[in-house]
N, C-alpha and C positions, 0 to 999 in steps of 0.2 A: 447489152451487157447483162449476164445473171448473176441473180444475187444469190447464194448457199440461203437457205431456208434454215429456220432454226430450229434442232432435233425435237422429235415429239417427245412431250413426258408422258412417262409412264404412268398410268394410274397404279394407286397402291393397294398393293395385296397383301393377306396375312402374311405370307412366304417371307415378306420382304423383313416381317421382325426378327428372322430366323439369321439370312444368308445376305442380306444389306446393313453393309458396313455404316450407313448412318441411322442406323436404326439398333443394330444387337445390342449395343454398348448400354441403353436405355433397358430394352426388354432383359440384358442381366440384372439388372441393378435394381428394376421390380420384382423377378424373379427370387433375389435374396430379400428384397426388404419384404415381402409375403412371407417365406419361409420365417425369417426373423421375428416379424409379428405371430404369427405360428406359435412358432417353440417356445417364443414370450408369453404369450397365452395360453398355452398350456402347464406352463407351469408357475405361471398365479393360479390357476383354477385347480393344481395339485396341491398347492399349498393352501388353499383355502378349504379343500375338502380335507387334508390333515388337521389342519386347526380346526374344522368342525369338530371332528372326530374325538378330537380332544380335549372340546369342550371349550374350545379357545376361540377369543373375539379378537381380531387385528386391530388395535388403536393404543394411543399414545396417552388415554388419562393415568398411568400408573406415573405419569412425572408429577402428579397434581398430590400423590401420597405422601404419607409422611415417611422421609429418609429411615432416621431409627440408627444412624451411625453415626461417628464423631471423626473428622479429616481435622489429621494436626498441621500438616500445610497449609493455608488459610487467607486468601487476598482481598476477601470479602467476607463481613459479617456472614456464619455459618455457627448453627448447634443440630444438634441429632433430633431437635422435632421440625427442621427445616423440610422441605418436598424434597424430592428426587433431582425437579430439575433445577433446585438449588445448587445439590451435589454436584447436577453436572455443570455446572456454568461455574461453580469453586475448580472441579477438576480441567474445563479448559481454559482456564487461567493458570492453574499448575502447568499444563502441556505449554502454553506459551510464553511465558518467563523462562521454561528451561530453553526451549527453542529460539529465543531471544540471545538471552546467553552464553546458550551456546554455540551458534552462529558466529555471537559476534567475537569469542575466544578461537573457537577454531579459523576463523578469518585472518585474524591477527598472528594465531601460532603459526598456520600452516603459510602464509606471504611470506615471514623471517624464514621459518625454517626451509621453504622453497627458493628462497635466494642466497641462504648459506650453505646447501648442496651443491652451489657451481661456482661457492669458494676456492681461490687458489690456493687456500689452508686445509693442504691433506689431513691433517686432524680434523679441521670443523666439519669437512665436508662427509667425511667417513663420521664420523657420530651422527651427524644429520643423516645417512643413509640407514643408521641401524637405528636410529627413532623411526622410520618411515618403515622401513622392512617388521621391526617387532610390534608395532602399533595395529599396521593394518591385515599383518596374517593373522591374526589372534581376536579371536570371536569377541565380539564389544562386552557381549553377558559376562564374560568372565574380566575384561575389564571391570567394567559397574561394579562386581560383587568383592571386585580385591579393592576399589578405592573405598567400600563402603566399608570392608573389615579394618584396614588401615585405617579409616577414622576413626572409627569406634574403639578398638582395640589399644591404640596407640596414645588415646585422650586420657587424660585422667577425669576421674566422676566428679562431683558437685565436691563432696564430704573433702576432697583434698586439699580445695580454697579454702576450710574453715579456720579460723585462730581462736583458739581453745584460751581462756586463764592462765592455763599454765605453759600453752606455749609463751602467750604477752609477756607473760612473768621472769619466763626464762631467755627472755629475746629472739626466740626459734622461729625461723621461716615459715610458712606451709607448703608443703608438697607442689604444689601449684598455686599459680598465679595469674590476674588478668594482664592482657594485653593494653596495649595502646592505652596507654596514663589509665590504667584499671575501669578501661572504658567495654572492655572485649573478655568476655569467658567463652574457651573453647574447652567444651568436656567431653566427655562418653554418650552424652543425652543428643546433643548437639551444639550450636555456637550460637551464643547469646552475644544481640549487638546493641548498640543505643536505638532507640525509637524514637521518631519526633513528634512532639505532641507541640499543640497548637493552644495559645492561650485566648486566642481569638479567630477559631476557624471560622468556616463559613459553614459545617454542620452537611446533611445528608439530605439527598431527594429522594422519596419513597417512590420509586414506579409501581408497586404493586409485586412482579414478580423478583423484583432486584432494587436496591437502593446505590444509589450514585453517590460517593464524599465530593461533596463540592468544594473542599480544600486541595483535594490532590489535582480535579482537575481543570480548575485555576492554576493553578500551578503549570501542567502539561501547558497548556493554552498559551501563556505567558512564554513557558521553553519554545513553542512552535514559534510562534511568532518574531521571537526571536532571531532563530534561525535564520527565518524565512528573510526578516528586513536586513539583517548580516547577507544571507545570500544576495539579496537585490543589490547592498552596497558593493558589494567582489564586484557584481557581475558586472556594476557601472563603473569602477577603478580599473577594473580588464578594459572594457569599451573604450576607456580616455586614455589606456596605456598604448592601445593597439590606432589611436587617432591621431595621436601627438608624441610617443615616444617617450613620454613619463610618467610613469605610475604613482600617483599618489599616496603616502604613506595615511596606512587606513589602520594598521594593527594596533593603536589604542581605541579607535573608536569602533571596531571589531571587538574588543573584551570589553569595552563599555556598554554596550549595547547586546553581548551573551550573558554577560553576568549580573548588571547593574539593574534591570527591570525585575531579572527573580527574587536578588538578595533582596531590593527595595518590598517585593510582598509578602516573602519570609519575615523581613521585620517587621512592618507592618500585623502579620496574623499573629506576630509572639514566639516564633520557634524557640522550641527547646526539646534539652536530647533528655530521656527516660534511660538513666542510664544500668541495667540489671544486676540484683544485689543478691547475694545469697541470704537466703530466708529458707530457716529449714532445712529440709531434705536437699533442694534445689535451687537454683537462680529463680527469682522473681521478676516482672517488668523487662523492657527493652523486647527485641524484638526474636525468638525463637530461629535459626534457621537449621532445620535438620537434618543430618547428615545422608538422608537418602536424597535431598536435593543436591548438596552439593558434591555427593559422590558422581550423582547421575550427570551432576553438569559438568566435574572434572571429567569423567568417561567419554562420554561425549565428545568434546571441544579437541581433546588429547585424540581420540581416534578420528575422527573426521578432518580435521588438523591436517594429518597423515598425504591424506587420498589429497587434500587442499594443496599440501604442498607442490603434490606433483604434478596437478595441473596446474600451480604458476609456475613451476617449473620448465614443462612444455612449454607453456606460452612467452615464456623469456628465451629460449631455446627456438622459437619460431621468429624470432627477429632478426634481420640481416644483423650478422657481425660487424656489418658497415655502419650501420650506425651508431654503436659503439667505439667505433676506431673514428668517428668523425667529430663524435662529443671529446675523445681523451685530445683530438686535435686543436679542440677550441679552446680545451685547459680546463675541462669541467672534471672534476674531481670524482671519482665510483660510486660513492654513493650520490651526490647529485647526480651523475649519467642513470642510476635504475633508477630515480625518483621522478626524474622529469623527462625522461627519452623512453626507456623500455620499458616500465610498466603500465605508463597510459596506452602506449600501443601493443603491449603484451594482454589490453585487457581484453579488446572482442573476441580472442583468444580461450582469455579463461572466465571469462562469464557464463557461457554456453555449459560447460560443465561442473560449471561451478553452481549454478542452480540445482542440477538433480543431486549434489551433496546436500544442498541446503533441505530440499525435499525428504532425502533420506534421514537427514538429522531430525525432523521433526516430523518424522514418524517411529524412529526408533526410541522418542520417549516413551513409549510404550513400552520398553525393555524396563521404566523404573519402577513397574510391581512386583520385580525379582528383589528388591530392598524397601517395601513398602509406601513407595510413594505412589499418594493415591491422585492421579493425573485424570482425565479422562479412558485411559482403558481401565483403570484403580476402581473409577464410582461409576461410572456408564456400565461400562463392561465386566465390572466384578464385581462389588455389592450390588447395586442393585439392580443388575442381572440375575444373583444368585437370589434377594429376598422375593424380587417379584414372579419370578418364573417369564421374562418377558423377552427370551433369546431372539426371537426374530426383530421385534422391535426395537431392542435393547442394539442388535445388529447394525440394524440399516441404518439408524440415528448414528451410530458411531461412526458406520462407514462414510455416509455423506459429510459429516464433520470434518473428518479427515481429507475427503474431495477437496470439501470448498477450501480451507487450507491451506492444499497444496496448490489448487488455482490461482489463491488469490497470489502468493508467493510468488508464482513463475509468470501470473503476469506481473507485478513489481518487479518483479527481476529482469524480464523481457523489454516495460518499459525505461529501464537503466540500460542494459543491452543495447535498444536502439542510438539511446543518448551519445553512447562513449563510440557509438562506430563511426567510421572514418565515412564520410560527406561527397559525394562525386559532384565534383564541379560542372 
């Protein structure tokens, strides 16, 4: 009986990284990462003989200087003999609060106004197409710049809250007035709100480059945890609904346990509201908020909104019709059927695009130094770009900010993504 012999190998030849298919694939992909490193190295080495030339040294002490500007937006102790990269850690905190909320306004306008588009109310649905069509053809800049004239424009100044003598005398109104039990002045400067002051904080941690209020976060701490033990509880009242077929009523000890640990250390610390008085010229006290933020933040929320809509739109549009016709069979009501059928399963749908909105939104705060808010493109990128001469560094500090950012985003987003998708058995 013979046996077939088994084929002889071939020893290997250069040829082979050429014209063998288990080899090319490798020798491209060194080929380009050579070239890569190349043209990478050649141009750090051009740019360091430019900045020779210019008398210029590559590094980052110009954030250790003194600023020398004044930022009226303000989330942290900041004056104009602060450093640089005081400036910049005020302005990305600007960048994140608008992106915060504006996210989470655009979330909320664009989900209604994406499920009253497929209204069977030809009126609702038709104004919801001409919010979506006039919103997102039109350049956001010019959004931003017409909310920002509109507030300003449209406010009356400080001097109009005033009551003169002779007005008291003669019973006459003033021109204007505060809101909400004369707790709120909205003027031309911007909108003065209460402020809460602590009659027994807990005071501040000096790190050195930044100081920490250990009242505000105590606070956060307390809100997380919260949550957190609210969420454990859901998730054990699911567990015993889906084991035994009755769900325990949880919803007072759901608001006992969201609200009852904060209030208790609010009162505890003394809260009370500062509430802003006209003195002078202007309001005094409470808390400033200026109208380049909340132009920027209406702009924003209103245009990204738009794009939001339409993808929950799609993604309610990507759901069999059958399962709709199977909830109105079981007597569930329209708005229960989108609440608890088609948008949980509408959502791996719109998550996916709904992150590079969220991306977009929080990079086009960068649009709010067309209304002077000073953000991180405001104090990185524009003073003290322009006092230190430091554009390459000034550069790459901002661009990597903006990186990690959007990273960190699309992975939180990603890991929610993963969460909500559908499980293969």
């Amino acid at each position: 009986m013979a046996l077939a012999a088994d084929a002889p190998k071939d020893s290997f030849r250069l040829s082979m990284l050429v014209y063998d298919t288990r080899y090319r694939s490798y020798t491209i992909q060194i080929v380009v990462l050579v070239l890569f490193g190349m043209a990478l190295a050649w141009l750090l080495n051009n740019t360091a003989q430019n900045l020779a030339l210019r008398g210029k040294e590559f590094n980052f002490g110009f954030l250790w200087q003194r600023a020398g500007y004044d930022i009226g937006q303000q989330l942290i102790p900041y004056s104009n003999d602060s450093t640089h990269f005081r400036a910049l850690l005020v302005g990305l905190l600007n960048t994140l609060v608008v992106a915060f909320w504006g996210c989470i306004f655009a979330t909320v306008i664009g989900t209604i106004v994406g499920v009253l588009r497929l209204s069977k109310n030809w009126l609702v649905s038709r104004l919801m197409t001409v919010y979506v069509e006039m919103f997102r053809n039109v350049p956001l800049l010019l959004w931003i710049l017409l909310s920002y004239v509109i507030l300003s424009e449209t406010t009356p100044a400080p001097r109009d809250f005033r009551v003169t003598d002779e007005m008291a005398a003669a019973g006459t109104e003033p021109a204007a007035s505060m809101m909400f039990f004369d707790t709120v002045a909205v003027t031309n400067r911007g909108t003065n709100i209460p402020a809460p002051v602590f009659e027994r904080g807990l005071g501040t941690l000096d790190l050195g480059f930044m100081s920490l209020n250990l009242t505000f976060w105590a606070v956060a701490a307390v809100i997380v945890a919260s949550v957190f033990v609210n969420r454990r509880m859901v998730v054990g009242a699911r567990a015993q609904q889906e084991a035994t077929g009755i769900r325990p009523v949880i919803w007072w000890k759901s608001i006992l346990i969201l609200f009852g640990p904060v209030i208790a250390l609010l009162v505890a610390m003394g809260l009370d509201l500062e509430v802003p008085e006209l003195k002078g010229f202007n309001f005094q006290g409470g808390i400033l908020v200026a109208h380049s933020f909340t132009a920027l933040t209406i702009a924003l929320s209103l245009y990204t909104a738009a794009f939001v809509a339409e993808i929950v739109r799609a993604g309610i549009l990507a759901i069999s019709r059958g399962q709709t016709e199977a909830a109105f069979a079981l007597g569930l009501r329209p708005n229960r059927t989108m609440s608890l059928i088609i948008l949980p399963q509408a959502l791996r749908v719109i998550i996916p695009p709904l992150i590079s909105q969220y991306l977009n939104l929080t990079k086009n705060t960068s649009l709010g130094i067309a209304v002077s808010y000073l953000d991180l493109r405001g104090t990185l990128g524009g003073i003290t770009l322009n006092q230190t001469g430091r554009e390459l560094e000034s550069m790459l500090l901002m661009m990597m900010i903006y990186l990690s950012l959007s990273l960190i985003i699309s992975a939180v987003m990603n890991m929610y993504n993963r969460a909500v998708q559908l499980k293969a058995r």
